[in-house]
C-alpha positions in Angstrom: 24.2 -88.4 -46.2 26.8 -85.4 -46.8 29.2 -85.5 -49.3 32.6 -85.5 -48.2 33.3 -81.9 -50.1 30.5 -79.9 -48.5 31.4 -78.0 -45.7 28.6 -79.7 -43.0 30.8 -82.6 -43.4 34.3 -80.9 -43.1 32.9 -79.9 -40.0 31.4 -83.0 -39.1 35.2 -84.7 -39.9 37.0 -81.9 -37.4 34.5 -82.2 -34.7 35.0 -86.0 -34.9 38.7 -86.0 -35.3 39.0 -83.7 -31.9 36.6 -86.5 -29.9 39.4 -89.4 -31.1 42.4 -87.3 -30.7 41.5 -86.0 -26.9 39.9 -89.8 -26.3 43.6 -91.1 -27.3 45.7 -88.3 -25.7 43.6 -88.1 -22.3 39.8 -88.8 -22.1 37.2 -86.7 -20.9 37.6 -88.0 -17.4 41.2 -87.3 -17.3 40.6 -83.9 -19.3 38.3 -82.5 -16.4 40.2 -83.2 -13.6 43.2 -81.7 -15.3 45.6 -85.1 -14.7 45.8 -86.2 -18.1 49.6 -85.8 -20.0 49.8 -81.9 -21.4 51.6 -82.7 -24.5 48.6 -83.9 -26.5 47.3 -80.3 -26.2 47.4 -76.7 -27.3 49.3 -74.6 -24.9 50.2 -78.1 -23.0 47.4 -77.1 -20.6 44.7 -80.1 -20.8 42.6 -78.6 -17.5 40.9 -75.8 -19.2 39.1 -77.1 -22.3 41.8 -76.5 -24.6 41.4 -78.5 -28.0 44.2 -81.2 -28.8 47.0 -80.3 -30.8 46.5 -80.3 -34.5 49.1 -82.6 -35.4 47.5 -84.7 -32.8 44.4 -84.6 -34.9 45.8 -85.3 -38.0 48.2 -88.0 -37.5 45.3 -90.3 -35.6 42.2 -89.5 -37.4 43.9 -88.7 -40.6 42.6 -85.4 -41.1 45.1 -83.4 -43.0 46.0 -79.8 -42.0 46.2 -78.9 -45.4 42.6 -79.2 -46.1 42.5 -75.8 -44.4 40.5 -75.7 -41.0 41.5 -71.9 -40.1 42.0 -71.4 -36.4 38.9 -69.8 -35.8 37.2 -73.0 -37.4 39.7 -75.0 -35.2 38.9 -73.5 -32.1 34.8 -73.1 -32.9 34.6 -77.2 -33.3 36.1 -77.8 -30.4 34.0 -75.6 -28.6 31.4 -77.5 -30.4 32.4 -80.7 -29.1 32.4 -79.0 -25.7 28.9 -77.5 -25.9 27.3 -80.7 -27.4 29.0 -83.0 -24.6 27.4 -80.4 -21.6 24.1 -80.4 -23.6 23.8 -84.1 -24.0 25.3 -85.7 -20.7 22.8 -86.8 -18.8 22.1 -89.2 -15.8 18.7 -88.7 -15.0 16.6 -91.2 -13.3 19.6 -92.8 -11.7 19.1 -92.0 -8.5 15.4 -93.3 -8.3 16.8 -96.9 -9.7 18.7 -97.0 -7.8 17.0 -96.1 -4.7 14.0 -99.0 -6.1 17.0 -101.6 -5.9 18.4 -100.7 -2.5 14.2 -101.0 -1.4 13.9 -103.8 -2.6 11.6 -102.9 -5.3 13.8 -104.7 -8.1 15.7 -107.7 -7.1 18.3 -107.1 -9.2 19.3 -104.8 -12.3 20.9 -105.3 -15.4 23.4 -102.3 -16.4 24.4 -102.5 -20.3 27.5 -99.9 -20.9 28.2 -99.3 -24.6 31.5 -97.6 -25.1 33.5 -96.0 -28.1 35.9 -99.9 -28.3 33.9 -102.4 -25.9 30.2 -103.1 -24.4 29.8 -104.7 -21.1 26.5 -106.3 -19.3 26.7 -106.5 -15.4 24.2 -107.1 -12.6 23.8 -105.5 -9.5 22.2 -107.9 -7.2 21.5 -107.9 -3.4 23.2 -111.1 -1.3 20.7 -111.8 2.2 22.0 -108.8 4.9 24.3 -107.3 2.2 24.6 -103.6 3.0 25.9 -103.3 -1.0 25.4 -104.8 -4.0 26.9 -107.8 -5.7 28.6 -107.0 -9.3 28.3 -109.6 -11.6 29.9 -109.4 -15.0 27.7 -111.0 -17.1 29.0 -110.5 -20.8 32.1 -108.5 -22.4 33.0 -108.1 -25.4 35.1 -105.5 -28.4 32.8 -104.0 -31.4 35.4 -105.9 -33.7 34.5 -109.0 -31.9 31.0 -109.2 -32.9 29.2 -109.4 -36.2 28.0 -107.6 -38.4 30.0 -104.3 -36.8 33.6 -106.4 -37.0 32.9 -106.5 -40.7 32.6 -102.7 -41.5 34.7 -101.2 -38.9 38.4 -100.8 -40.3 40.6 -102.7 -38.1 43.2 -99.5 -37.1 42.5 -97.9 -34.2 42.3 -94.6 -35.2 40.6 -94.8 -38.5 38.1 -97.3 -36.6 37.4 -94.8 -33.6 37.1 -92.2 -36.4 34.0 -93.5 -37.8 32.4 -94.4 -34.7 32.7 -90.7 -33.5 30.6 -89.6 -36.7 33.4 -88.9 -39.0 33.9 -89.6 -43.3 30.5 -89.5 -43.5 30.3 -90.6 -46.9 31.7 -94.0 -45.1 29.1 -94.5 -42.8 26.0 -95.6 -44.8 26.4 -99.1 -43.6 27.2 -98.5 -39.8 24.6 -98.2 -38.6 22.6 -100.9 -39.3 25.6 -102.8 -38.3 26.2 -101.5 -34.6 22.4 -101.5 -34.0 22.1 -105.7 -34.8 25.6 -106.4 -33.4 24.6 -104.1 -30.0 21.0 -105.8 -30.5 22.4 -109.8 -30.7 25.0 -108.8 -27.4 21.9 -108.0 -25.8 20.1 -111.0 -26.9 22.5 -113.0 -25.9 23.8 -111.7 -22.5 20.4 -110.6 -21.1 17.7 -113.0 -21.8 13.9 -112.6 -21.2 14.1 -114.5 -17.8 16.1 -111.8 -16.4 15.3 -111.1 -12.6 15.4 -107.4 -12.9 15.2 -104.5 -15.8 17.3 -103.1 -18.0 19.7 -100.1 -18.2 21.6 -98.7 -20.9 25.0 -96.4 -19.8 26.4 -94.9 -23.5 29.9 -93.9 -22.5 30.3 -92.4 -25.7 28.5 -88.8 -25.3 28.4 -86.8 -29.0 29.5 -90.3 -30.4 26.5 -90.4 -33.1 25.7 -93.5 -34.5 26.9 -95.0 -30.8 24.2 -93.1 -29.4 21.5 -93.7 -32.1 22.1 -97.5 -32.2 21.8 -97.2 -28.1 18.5 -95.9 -28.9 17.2 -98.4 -31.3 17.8 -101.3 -28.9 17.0 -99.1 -25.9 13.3 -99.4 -27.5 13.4 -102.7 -28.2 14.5 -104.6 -25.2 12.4 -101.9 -22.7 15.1 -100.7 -20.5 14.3 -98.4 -18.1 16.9 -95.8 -18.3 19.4 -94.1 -21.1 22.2 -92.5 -19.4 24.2 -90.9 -21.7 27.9 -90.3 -20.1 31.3 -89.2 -21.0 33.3 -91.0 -23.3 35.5 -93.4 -20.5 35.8 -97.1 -20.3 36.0 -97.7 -16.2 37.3 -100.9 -14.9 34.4 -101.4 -13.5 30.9 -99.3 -13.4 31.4 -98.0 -9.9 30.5 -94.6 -10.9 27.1 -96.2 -11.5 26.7 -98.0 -8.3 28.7 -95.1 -6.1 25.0 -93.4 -5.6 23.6 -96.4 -4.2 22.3 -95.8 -0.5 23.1 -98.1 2.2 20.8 -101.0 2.6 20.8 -101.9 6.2 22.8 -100.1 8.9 27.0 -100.8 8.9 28.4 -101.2 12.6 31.2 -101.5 14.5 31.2 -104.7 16.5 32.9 -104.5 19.8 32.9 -106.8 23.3 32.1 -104.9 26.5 33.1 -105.9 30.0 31.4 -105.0 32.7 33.8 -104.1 35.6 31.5 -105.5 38.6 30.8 -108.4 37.6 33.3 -109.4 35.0 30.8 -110.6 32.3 31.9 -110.2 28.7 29.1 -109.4 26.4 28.8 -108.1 22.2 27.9 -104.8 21.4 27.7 -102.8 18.5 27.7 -99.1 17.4 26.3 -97.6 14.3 29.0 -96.3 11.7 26.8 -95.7 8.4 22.6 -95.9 8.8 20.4 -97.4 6.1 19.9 -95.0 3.3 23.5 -93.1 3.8 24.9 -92.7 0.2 28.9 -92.4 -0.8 30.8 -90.9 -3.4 34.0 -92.4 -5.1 34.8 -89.1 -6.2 35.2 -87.1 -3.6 35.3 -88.0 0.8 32.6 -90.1 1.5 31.2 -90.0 5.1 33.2 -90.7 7.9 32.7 -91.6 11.6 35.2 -91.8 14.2 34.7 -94.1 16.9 36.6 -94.4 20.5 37.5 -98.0 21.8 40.1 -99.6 24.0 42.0 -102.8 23.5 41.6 -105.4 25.5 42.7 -105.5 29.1 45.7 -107.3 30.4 45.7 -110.8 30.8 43.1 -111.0 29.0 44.5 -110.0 25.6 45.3 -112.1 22.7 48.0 -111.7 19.7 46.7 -107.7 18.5 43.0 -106.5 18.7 40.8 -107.1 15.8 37.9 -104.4 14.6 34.9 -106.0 12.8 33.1 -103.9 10.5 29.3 -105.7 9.8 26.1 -105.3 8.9 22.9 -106.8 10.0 18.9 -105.7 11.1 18.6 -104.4 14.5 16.9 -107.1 16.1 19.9 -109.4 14.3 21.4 -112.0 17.1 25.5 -111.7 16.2 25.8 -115.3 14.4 24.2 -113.6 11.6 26.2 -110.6 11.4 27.9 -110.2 8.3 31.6 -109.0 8.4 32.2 -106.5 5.7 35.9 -106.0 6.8 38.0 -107.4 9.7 41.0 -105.5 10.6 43.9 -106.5 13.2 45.5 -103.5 15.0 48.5 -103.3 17.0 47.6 -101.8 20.3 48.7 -102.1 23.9 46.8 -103.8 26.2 44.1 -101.7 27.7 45.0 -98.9 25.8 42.6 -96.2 24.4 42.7 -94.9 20.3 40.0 -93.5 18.2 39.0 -96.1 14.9 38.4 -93.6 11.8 35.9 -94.9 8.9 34.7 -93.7 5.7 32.3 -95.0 3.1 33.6 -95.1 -0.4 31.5 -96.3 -3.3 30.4 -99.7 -4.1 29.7 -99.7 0.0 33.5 -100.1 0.7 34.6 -99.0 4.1 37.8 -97.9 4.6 39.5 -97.8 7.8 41.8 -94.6 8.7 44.1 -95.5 11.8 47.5 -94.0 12.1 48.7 -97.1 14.1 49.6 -100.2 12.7 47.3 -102.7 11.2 46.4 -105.5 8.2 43.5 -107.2 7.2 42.1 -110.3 9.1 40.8 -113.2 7.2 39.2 -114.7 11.1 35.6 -115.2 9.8 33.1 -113.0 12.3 31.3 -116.5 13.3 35.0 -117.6 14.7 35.3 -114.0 16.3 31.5 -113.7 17.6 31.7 -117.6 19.1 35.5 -117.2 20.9 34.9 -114.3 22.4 34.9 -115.4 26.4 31.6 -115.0 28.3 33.1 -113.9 31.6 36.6 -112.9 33.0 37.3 -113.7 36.7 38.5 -111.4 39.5 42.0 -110.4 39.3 44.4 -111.8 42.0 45.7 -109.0 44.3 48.9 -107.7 43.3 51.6 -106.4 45.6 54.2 -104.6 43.4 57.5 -103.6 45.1 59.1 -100.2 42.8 62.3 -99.6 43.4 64.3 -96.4 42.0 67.9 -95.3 41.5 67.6 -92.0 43.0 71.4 -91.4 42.4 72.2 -89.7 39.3 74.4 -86.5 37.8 73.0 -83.2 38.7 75.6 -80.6 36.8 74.3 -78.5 33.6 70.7 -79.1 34.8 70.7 -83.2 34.7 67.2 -84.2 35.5 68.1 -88.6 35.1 66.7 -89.0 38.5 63.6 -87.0 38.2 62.5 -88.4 34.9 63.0 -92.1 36.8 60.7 -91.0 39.3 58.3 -90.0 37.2 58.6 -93.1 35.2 57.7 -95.0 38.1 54.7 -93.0 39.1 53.5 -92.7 35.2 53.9 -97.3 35.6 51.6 -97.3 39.1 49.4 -95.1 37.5 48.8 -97.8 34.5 49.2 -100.7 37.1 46.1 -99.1 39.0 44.3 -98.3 35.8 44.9 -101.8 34.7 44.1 -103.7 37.2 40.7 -102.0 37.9 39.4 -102.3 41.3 41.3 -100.5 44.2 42.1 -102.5 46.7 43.5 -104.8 44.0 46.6 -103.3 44.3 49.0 -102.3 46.7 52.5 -100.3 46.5 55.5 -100.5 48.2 58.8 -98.3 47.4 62.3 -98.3 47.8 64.7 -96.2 46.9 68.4 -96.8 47.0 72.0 -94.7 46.1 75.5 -94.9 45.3 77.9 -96.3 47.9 80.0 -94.0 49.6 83.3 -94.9 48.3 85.4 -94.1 52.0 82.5 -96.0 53.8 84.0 -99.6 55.3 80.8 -102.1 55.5 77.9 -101.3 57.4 78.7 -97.5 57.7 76.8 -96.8 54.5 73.3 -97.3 53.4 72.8 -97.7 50.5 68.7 -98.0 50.5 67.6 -94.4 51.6 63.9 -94.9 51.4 61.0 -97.0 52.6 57.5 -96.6 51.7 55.4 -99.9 52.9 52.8 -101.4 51.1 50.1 -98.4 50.4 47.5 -97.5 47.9 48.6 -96.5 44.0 48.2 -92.4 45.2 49.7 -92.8 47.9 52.9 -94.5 46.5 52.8 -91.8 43.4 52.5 -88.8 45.8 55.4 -90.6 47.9 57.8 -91.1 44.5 57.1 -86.9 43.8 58.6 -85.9 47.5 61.9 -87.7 47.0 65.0 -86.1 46.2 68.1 -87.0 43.7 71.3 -88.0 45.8 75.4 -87.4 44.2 76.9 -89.7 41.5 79.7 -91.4 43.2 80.3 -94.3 40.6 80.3 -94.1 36.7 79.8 -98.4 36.7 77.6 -99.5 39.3 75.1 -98.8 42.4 73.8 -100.1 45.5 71.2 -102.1 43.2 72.3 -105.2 45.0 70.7 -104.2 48.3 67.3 -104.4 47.0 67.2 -108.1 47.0 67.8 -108.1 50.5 65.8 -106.2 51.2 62.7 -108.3 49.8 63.2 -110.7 53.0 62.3 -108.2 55.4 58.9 -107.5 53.3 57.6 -110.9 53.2 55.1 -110.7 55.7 53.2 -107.7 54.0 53.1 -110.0 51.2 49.2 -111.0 50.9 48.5 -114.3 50.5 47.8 -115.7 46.6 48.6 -112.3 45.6 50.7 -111.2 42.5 54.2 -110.1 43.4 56.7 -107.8 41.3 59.8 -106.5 42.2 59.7 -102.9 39.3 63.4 -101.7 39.1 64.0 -98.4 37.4 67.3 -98.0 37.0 70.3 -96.9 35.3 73.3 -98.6 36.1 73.9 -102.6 37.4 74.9 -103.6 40.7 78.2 -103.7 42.6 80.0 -107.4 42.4 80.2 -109.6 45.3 84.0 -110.2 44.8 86.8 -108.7 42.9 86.0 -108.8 39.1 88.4 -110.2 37.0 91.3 -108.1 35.9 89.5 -107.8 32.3 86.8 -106.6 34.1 88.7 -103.8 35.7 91.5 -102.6 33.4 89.6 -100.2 31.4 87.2 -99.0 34.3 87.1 -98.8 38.1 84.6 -101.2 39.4 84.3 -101.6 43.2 82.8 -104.9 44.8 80.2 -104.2 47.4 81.8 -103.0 50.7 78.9 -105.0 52.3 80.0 -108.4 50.4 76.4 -108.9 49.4 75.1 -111.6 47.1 72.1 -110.3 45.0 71.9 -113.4 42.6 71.4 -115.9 45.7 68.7 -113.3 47.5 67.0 -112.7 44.2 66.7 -116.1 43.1 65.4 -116.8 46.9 63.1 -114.6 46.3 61.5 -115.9 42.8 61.6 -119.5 44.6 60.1 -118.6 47.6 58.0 -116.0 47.0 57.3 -116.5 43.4 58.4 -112.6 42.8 58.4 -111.5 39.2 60.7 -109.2 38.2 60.7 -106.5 35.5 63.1 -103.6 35.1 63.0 -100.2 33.5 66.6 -98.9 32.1 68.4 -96.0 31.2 71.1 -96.9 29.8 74.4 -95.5 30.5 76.3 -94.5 27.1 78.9 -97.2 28.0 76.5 -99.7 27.8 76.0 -99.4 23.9 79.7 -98.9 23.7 80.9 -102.9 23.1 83.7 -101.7 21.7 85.1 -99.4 24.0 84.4 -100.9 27.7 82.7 -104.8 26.5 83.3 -107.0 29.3 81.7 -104.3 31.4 79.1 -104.1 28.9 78.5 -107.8 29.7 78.1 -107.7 33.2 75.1 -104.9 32.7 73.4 -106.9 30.3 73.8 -109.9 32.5 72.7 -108.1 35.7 69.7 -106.3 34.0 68.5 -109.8 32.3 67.8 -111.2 35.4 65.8 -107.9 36.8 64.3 -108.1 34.1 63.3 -111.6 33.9 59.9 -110.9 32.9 60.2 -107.4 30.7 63.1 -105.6 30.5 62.3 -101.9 29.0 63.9 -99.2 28.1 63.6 -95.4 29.2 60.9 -94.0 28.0 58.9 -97.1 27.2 54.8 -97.1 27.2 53.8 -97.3 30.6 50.9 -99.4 29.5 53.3 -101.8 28.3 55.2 -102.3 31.1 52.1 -102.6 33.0 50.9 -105.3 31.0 53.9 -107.0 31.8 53.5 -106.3 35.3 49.8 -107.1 36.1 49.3 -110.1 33.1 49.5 -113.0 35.4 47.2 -111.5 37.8 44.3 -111.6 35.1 43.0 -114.6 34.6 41.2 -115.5 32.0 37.7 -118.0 32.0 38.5 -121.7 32.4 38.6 -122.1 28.6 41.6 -119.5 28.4 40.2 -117.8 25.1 41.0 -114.6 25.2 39.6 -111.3 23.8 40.1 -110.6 20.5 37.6 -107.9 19.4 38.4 -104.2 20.6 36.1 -102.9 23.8 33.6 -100.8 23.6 34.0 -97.4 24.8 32.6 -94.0 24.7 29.6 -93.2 26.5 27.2 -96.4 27.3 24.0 -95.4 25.3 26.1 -95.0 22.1 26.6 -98.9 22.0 23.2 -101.5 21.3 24.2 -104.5 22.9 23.5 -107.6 20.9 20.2 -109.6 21.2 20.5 -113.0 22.7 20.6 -115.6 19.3 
């Protein structure tokens, strides 16, 4: 023991004074990484081993400036504190405990953490098919808490922390005893002789002296393994400690494949993370990307759901274990790429841009409702019709960006629906009255395509040309329901049938709007007189037509204020195109395909439909699940 005049112990005092002052103002965790506050230090720079202010030091460890530490004696104890913090860290043997516990060796281990204010006794223990550990907080508790420490340690802060970090030594003849049988009897208590796995002992207290020397004593008597000696930091948890920890069995996307031909629906899985791949809270952990597709049409539920498990490979899905479950926002039979990365304690973390939330459907409820076959789609006969009328002056492109629309929708259709002959196209494409036509001298509908294969139909949309704007308020749209009669005997029988408008403006009325219709805009009735509400709804009845529409709204059709009543009549006129889906310019075309083709895929006779994401990629990079 020193006395406190001699100069070992002034040094002694300054070097411990500096540990409690930067543990107070920062932390060594915070002080290497350069994100603790900068006022606590000299030069307000904490990221490059500058000491902590002086005043700092003497107003929380009560060692006064005027005793006379000079600056070079300043600065040399600091870089004391510094130099005996890189010399004693250590956390060898970590990596080979670990290693035994992921193998199996140990079934479970003990981790006892003393720190500067608390200690803390958790177990890491394997569940059955757990890819990571299980970490059980077994005991907790504050050196004031337990006896005989609580009775020697001062109770301020400061003044306590100031003898634990090997300060006023000629205060310290009793501590030690007392933190060795307080440290001793938390041990006793927390891990008892029938403990399923060993011991080992994390001092988060580095250059803390009689911390480390009573983590010594009891290391020695209770047989633990390991002495890790680490910075002085009180974690939430020890996931630093468990971060190094490799895999345990192999983490894998779950996914359902279909198989085209026949229909059948089946579970697959691809590996994200093998057995033995370690991750690092600290820095980016490993990260695969995987490609998969929603679920087609018709045979989609509410969002697609990715399932993150684990389990051996010769596993039978019921006993897959989920380690996350996310739902995802994606069209139907639409393509994305899932991002994943392993973070410590075996967390995996998913990266998608898109939206999505967490899941609580248990995998058993997933891996059981998925459907075990999908029948054949119906044939669908969709019937696109485009408003090829549109302005043309300063370089308006309206009608070409309709046509393309349309193609971009027969494209999804086609891709949708699968199978080629599944689907057939017809077109029409219809103008602007002439306004000094009488009835009959005027057609309206310019061009006929019958029904013809997806390519065909695109290839025809591409050769057709924009016709003159004649009317800001209305087209020949009402000629298109008339039309549909003439058609009905390409229609194939039980097939799927959709009338696609893509359009801009509604139809002409049958007869004279009312003078509020007219009195702040010219709108013309139909020369021909025709009814497109009775021939429509003929056609839903009869036929059972669907009928979804595609708009580009005109800027007086958002302008309530200025033209309403005409407003109105769009909205009413484009409602009932657009009985089924009703989308704006520019929409998804998957979207609007799902609308299109949903009815025509059915799903199995228990209507359950798929929930998990489909498998996609290249076929050898997906194992598909053993029978159970």
């Amino acid at each position: 023991m020193h006395s406190n005049n001699g100069p070992n112990a002034r040094a002694a005092d300054l070097r411990a004074a500096l540990r409690v002052a930067d543990q107070l103002t920062a932390g060594p965790g915070a002080r290497d990484t350069g994100q603790a506050a900068d006022t606590g230090y000299e030069n307000g720079n904490c990221g490059r081993a500058i000491p902590p202010a002086r005043h700092r030091v003497a107003a929380l460890a009560a060692v006064g400036t005027n005793a006379g530490p000079t600056p070079g004696a300043w600065g040399s104890a600091w870089q004391d504190v510094l130099a005996e913090e890189r010399a004693r860290l250590s956390r060898a043997g970590l990596g080979w405990v670990l290693t035994r516990l992921a193998a199996g060796v140990f079934p479970a281990l003990d981790v006892l953490e003393v720190g500067s204010e608390r200690l803390r006794l958790t177990r890491l223990a394997y569940a059955p098919a757990a890819a990571g550990p299980e970490v059980i907080r077994l005991a907790e508790s504050a050196w004031t808490e337990l006896a005989p420490a609580s009775g020697v340690l001062p109770p301020e802060r400061a003044a306590r922390l100031f003898l634990l970090a090997g300060g006023a030594g000629h205060a310290t003849a009793g501590l030690g005893e007392a933190l060795h049988k307080s440290l001793a009897a938390f041990v006793r208590g927390a891990h008892r002789d029938d403990a399923t796995g060993p011991l080992l002992l994390a001092v988060r207290a580095t250059g803390w002296q009689p911390l480390e020397r009573a983590a010594e004593a009891v290391r020695e008597e209770s047989g633990a393994l390991l002495c890790l000696r680490l910075p002085a930091d009180w974690p939430t948890a020890p996931d630093d400690l468990v971060a190094p920890l490799p895999l345990r069995t192999t983490v894998w996307l779950a996914a359902a494949h279909v198989d085209a031909g026949s229909g059948t629906v089946g579970l697959v899985r691809r590996p994200l993370f093998a057995a033995g791949t370690r991750a690092d809270d600290h820095t980016a952990g490993p990260i695969a990307h995987v490609p998969v597709t929603a679920p087609p049409p018709g045979a989609a539920g509410e969002g697609s759901v990715a399932a993150v498990v684990t389990g051996g490979p010769e596993e039978p899905p019921p006993r897959w274990q989920a380690l996350r479950v996310d739902r995802l926002e994606l069209p139907p039979g639409s393509r994305t790429t899932l991002r994943y990365e392993l973070r410590g304690r075996h967390r995996v973390e998913l990266r998608h841009d898109g939206p999505h939330e967490s899941d609580p459907t248990p995998w058993a409820v997933l891996a059981s409702g998925t459907p075990r076959r999908l029948s054949r789609p119906r044939p669908v006969d969709l019937m696109v019709a485009v408003e090829i009328a549109g302005p043309q002056v300063d370089g308006g492109t309206a009608v070409e960006e309709r046509l393309q629309e349309a193609a971009a929708v027969v494209d999804a259709v086609a891709e949708a629906v699968g199978a080629e002959d599944t689907l057939r196209v017809g077109l029409l494409g219809y103008r602007d009255h002439d306004p000094l036509h009488r009835a009959g001298e005027h057609e309206p509908v310019v061009h006929r395509l019958g029904m013809a294969a997806a390519p065909d139909a695109v290839r025809g949309l591409a050769a057709w040309r924009p016709c003159p704007l004649r009317h800001d308020f209305a087209t020949g749209l009402e000629h298109v329901p008339h039309e549909l009669a003439a058609w009905r005997r390409l229609w194939r029988p039980d097939s799927h049938r959709v009338l696609l408008v893509v359009g801009s403006r509604p139809p002409h009325p049958r007869a004279r709007p009312p003078q509020v219709l007219r009195r702040g805009a010219a709108v013309r009735i139909c020369p021909d007189r025709l009814d497109w509400r009775s021939a429509l709804a003929t056609a839903r009845d009869y036929d059972g037509l669907a009928c979804v529409a595609v708009v580009d709204e005109p800027v007086w059709m958002e302008d309530l204020a200025g033209e309403p009543h005409l407003a109105h009549w769009a909205a009413h006129a484009w409602d009932a195109f657009g009985t089924e889906g009703r989308f704006t310019a520019g929409h998804d075309p998957r979207l609007i395909a799902a609308a299109v083709v949903a009815p025509a895929l059915c799903l199995p006779q228990d209507g359950a439909p798929i929930r998990l994401v489909v498998a996609d990629g290249t076929a050898g990079e997906w194992q598909h699940a053993v029978a159970g």
